[in-house]
N, C-alpha and C positions, 0 to 999 in steps of 0.2 A: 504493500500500500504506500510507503512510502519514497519508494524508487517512483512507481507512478502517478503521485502527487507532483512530486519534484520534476518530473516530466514534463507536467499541464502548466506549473510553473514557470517550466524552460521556453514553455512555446511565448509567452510573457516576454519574458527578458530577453528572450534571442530577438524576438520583435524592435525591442525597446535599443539594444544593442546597434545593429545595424539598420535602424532607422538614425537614430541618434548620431553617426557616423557618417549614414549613406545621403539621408536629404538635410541634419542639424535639428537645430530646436525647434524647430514648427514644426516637425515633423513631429519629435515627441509629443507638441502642446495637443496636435491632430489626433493621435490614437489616445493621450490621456481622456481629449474631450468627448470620445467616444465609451470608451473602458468604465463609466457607470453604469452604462445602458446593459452592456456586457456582462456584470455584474449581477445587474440583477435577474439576468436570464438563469445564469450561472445558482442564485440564490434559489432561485423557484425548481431547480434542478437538483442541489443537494437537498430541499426541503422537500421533494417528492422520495428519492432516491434513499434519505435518511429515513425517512418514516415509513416504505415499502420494506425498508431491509430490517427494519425493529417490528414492525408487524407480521412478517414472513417469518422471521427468527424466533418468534411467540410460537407461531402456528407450528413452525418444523417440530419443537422441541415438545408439542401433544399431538406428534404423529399427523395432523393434518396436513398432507402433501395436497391435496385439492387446492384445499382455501390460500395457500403459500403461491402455488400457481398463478392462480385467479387475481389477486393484490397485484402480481406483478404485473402480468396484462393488463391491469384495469390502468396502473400508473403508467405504462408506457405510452397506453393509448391516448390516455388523456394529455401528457408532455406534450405529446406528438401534434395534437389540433391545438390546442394553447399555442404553440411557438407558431407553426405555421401560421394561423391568424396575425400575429402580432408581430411578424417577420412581415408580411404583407403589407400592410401598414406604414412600416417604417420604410421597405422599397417606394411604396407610391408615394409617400410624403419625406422626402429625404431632406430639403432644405429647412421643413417648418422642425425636422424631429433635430437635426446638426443645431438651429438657434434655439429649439428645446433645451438642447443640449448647454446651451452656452457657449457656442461658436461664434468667433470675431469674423467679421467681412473678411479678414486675411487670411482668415485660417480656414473659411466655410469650403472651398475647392479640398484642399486635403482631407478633411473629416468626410466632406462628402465621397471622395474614394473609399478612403477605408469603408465606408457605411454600405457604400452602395454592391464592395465586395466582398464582404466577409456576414456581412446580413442573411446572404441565402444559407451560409452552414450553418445556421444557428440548432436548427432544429436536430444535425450530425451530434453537434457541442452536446444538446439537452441527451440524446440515447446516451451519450457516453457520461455525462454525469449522473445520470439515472442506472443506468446499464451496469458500470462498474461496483457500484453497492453489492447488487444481484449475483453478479459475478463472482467476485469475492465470498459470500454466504453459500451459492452453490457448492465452493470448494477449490475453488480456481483462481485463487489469490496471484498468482505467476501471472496465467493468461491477463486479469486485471492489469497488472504492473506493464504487460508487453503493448496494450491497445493505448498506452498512454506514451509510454519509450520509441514505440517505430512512430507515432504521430509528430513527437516532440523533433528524433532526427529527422525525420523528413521535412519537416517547419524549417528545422536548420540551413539545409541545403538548398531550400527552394527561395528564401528569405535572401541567399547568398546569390542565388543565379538572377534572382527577379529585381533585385535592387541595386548589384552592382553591373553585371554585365548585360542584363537587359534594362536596367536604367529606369522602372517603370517606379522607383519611388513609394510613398505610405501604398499607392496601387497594389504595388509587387507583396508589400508586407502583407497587406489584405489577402490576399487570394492566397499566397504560400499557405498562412495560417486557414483561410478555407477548405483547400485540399488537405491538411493534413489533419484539421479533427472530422474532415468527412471519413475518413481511412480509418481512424478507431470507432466514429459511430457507428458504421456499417461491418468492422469484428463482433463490436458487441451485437449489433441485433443476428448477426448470419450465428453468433452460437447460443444466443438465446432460442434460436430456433429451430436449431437443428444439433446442437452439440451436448448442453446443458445436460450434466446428470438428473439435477432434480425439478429445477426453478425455470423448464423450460415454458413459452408459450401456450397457452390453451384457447380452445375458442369460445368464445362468450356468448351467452344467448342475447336475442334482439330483440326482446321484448320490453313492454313500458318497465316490465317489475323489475327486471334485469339492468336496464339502464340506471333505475333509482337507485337500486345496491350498488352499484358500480360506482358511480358517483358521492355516496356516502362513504364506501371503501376510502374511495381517495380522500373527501374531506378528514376523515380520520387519519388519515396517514399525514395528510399537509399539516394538522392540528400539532402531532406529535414531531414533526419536523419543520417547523414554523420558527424555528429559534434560528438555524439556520438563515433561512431565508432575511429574518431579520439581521444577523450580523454581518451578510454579506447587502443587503440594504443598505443598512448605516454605513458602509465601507465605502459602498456608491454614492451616499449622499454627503458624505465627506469627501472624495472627490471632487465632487458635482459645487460643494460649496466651496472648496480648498479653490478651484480652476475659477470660480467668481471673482474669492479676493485674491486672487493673486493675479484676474488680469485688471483689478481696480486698480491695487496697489504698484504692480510690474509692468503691465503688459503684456505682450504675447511671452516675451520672454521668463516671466515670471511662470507663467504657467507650464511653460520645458522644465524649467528648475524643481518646480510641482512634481512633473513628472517624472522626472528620474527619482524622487522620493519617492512615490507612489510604486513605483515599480515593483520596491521590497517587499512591502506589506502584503502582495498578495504571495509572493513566494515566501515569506514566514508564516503566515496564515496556514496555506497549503500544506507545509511541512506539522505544522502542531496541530492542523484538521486531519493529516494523512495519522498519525500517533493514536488520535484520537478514536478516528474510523476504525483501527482494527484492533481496538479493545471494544468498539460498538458492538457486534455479533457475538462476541463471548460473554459479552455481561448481560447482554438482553437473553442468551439461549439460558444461561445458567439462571436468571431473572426468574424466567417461565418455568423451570425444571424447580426450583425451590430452592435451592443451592445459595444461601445467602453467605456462605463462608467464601465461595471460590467468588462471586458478584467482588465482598468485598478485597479479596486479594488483586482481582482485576482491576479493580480502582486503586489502590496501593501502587502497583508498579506502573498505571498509567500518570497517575500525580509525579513518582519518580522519573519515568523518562522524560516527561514534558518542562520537569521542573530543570533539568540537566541539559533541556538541548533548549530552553528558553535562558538560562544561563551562558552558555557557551555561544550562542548568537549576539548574544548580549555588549559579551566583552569582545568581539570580533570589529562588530560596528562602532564600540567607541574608544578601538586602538588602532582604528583603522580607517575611516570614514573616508578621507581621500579617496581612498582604492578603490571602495565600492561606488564613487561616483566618479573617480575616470575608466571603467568599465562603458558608461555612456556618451561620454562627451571628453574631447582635450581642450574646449576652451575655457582659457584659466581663471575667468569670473567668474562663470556657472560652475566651477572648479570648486572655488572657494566658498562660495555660498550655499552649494550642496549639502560639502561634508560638513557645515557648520548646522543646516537641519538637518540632516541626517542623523545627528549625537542628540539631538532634541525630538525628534518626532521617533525615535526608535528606543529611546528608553524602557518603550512601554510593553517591550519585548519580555521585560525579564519577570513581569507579572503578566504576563500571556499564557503561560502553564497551567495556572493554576486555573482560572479564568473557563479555558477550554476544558479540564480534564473535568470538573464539576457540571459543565453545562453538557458537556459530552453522556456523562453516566445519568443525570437527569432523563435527557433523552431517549436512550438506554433501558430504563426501567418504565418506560412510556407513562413519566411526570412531565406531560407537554406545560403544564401550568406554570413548574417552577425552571424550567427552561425557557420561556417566554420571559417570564421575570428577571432572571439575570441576562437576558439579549437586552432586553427596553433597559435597565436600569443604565445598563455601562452607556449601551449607544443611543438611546432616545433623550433620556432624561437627564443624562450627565453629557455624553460627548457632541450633540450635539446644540446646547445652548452654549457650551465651551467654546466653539469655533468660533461663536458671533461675538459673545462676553470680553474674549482673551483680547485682539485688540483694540479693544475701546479701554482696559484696563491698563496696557501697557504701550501706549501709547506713543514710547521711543524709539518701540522696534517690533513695529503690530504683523512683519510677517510673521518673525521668530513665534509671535505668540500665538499663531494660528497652531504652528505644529507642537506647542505646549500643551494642547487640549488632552490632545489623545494620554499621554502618561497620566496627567492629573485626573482625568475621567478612569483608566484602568485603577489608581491606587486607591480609589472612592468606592469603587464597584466590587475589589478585592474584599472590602473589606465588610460590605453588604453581601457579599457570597458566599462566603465563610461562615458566616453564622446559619443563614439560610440553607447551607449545604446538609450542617451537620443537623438543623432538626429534621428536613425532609428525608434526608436517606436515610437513617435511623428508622424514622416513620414508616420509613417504603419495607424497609426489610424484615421490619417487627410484624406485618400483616400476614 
C-alpha cells in the first residue's frame, strides 16, 4: 500500500517537477489552480473506496460473500455516473469552471489545457481510487501497489517526451498524466472482473427495490467514509484559498511559490493515508470477528509507525528545505522564499501521525460520527478560519502567516482528538 501510494504521489511531483523546469512558474501557478478540483474528485473517491472496503471487511468476516460482492458493484457503479456527469460539465464549461477556479487572465490559456486534458480520465482516476481498496481486501495487496507503480513510471516518461521534446507544455503534463491513471483504472476494473478471488463483480437486479438498496448501500458506505472526503476537501479548499491570497498579495508568481508548497502535502498525506489504509482491513475484519485484543494491537503499531515516519519527515524538511524546493525551480527568489515556507507550512507534519492513525481506526470500527468530528474540527472549524484570521493578525509578513494556519490548526485539533479518541474507542470495544 505504500509503494502504491507513493506512486499516485509520484504522478504529483513528477508533474510539478518538469513542469516547473519545462514551461516555469505559471506553469506550476496552472496545475496548482487546477489540483482543488482534482482533489476533491480524489476525496469523493477515497470516501466511497474507504467505506466499501470497511463495509465489505464486516461482511467477509460473517461469511457473507454475497452482500461483500454487491457493496462493491453498487460503489463502482455509482463512482462511475457521479464523475462522468460532472466531468461533462467541467469539458463544456471550461472557462467559467478555470475562473471558478481562481484563474488570472494570464494564467486562464494554461489551466484551460491542463483542464480540458486530463478532465476526460477522471472517471480512470475514480476506478483506481475506489478499485485499489477492493483490491487490497480481496488479497492482492502486490497487484494494488503495481496498478499504481506502472501508472506512476509511465506518467514519468511521457511527462519527459510530451514536455520537453515534443514541447507541448502544462498540454503535455495533462495528457501524460491522462494516459497513465487511464492504464491503472482499466487493471483495476479488467481484475475486478474477471480475476478477483472473492470481491469480484456481480450483477445487480433492475428493479425500483433494487435501485433503492443500492443506493442506501452506498449512502452508508459514503457516511462511514465521509471523513475522508472531508480532509481531502479542506486540503482543496486551502489551496483554493492559499492560490486567492497569494495572487492578492504576489501575483501570478506568488501562486508558483504556493505551489511548489502544495506539492508536498499531498505526497505526505498519501504516505501516512497509505500506513493508515493497511491497518484499515485488519482492524475492521478483527472489528466484526470480536477480537478486540488484536483491533487494539493494530492501532498500537499503527500510532507507532505513523508517529516514526511523521517524525522522520519532519526533521528532513527543516534540515533541509532548500533541497526540497530546488527539486522544482533554480530561480533563486522562489528559491528562497520556498524553503523559508516550506519550515512553516510543514511543521504540521510531525503531528500528522497521530491525527490520521485515530481518524483512521474511527473509520475502521465504522464510528463514521467520531471521524467526521475530528475531519470538521482540524479542517472546518480550526484551519480554515486560520487562513483568513492569520494575516490580518500579522500583518508584517501576512504570506508567512497564511502557511502558519495549518500547524497551529493540527496542534488545537491534537489535542481535541486525544481525548475524544480515548472515550470513543474504549466505548466501541466495550460493546
Amino acid at each position: 500500500t505504500l509503494f502504491g501510494m507513493l506512486s499516485i504521489s509520484a504522478v504529483t511531483v513528477a508533474d510539478g517537477i518538469f513542469v516547473g523546469h519545462g514551461v516555469g512558474s505559471d506553469g506550476i501557478a496552472a496545475v496548482n489552480i487546477y489540483v482543488p478540483l482534482l482533489m476533491l474528485f480524489q476525496g469523493v473517491g477515497l470516501m466511497i473506496g474507504i467505506g466499501c472496503s470497511v463495509v465489505a471487511s464486516i461482511h467477509l468476516s460473517r461469511a457473507k460473500v454475497k452482500a461483500a460482492r454487491l457493496n462493491v458493484t453498487q460503489a463502482m457503479i455509482v463512482v462511475t455516473a457521479l464523475t462522468l456527469l460532472l466531468s461533462l460539465l467541467i469539458v463544456v464549461f471550461p472557462d467559467r469552471t478555470a475562473c471558478l477556479l481562481g484563474s488570472s487572465d494570464r494564467l486562464l490559456p494554461l489551466v484551460k489545457d491542463h483542464l480540458l486534458w486530463f478532465t476526460p480520465a477522471l472517471v480512470f482516476q475514480m476506478w483506481t481510487a475506489v478499485g485499489l481498496f477492493v483490491i487490497r481486501l480481496d488479497g492482492a495487496p502486490k497487484l494494488a501497489m503495481w496498478c499504481s507503480v506502472v501508472a506512476a513510471l509511465l506518467n514519468v516518461v511521457l511527462d519527459w517526451l510530451f514536455i520537453f521534446p515534443l514541447g507541448w507544455g502544462v498540454m503535455g503534463a495533462a495528457f501524460a498524466t491522462a494516459i497513465s491513471v487511464s492504464v491503472g483504472g482499466v487493471i483495476v476494473v479488467v481484475y475486478l472482473s474477471f480475476f478477483a478471488r472473492t470481491l469480484r463483480f456481480c450483477p445487480l437486479k433492475r428493479s425500483r427495490k433494487s435501485l433503492r438498496l443500492s443506493l442506501r448501500n452506498v449512502g452508508y458506505q459514503c457516511r462511514i467514509g465521509s471523513s475522508a472526503l472531508l480532509g481531502e476537501a479542506t486540503l482543496a479548499m486551502l489551496m483554493f484559498v492559499g492560490n486567492l491570497t497569494f495572487m492578492h498579495y504576489l501575483g501570478d508568481d506568488g501562486v508558483g511559490a504556493f505551489g511548489i508548497a502544495c506539492y508536498y502535502i499531498p505526497f505526505v498525506f498519501m504516505v501516512g493515508n497509505a500506513i493508515a489504509q493497511s491497518a484499515q482491513p485488519i482492524i475492521s475484519y478483527n472489528f466484526g470477528a470480536g477480537q478486540t485484543k488484536r483491533v487494539k494491537d493494530s492501532f498500537k503499531l499503527l500510532l507507532k509507525i505513523d508517529l516514526s515516519y511523521s517524525t522522520f519527515m519532519w526533521l528532513l524538511v527543516m534540515l533541509f528545505p532548500a533541497g526540497f524546493a530546488s527539486i522544482f525551480t533554480s530561480d533563486q527568489a522562489l528559491l528562497t522564499f520556498t524553503a523559508h515556507a516550506l519550515r512553516i507550512y510543514m511543521a504540521s507534519i510531525l503531528l500528522f501521525g497521530i491525527q490520521m492513525a485515530c481518524q483512521m481506526t474511527f473509520t475502521s470500527i465504522g464510528n463514521a460520527k467520531a471521524s467526521i468530528i475530528v475531519a470538521v474540527t482540524r479542517k472546518f472549524i480550526l484551519l480554515l478560519p486560520l487562513i483568513y484570521i492569520m494575516p490580518h493578525i500579522f500583518t508584517a509578513d501576512q504570506t508567512s502567516a497564511v502557511y502558519m494556519a495549518e500547524p497551529i490548526a493540527d496542534f488545537l485539533a491534537i489535542c481535541f482528538t486525544s481525548i475524544l479518541f480515548r472515550f470513543e474507542f474504549k466505548k466501541a470495544l466495550a460493546r
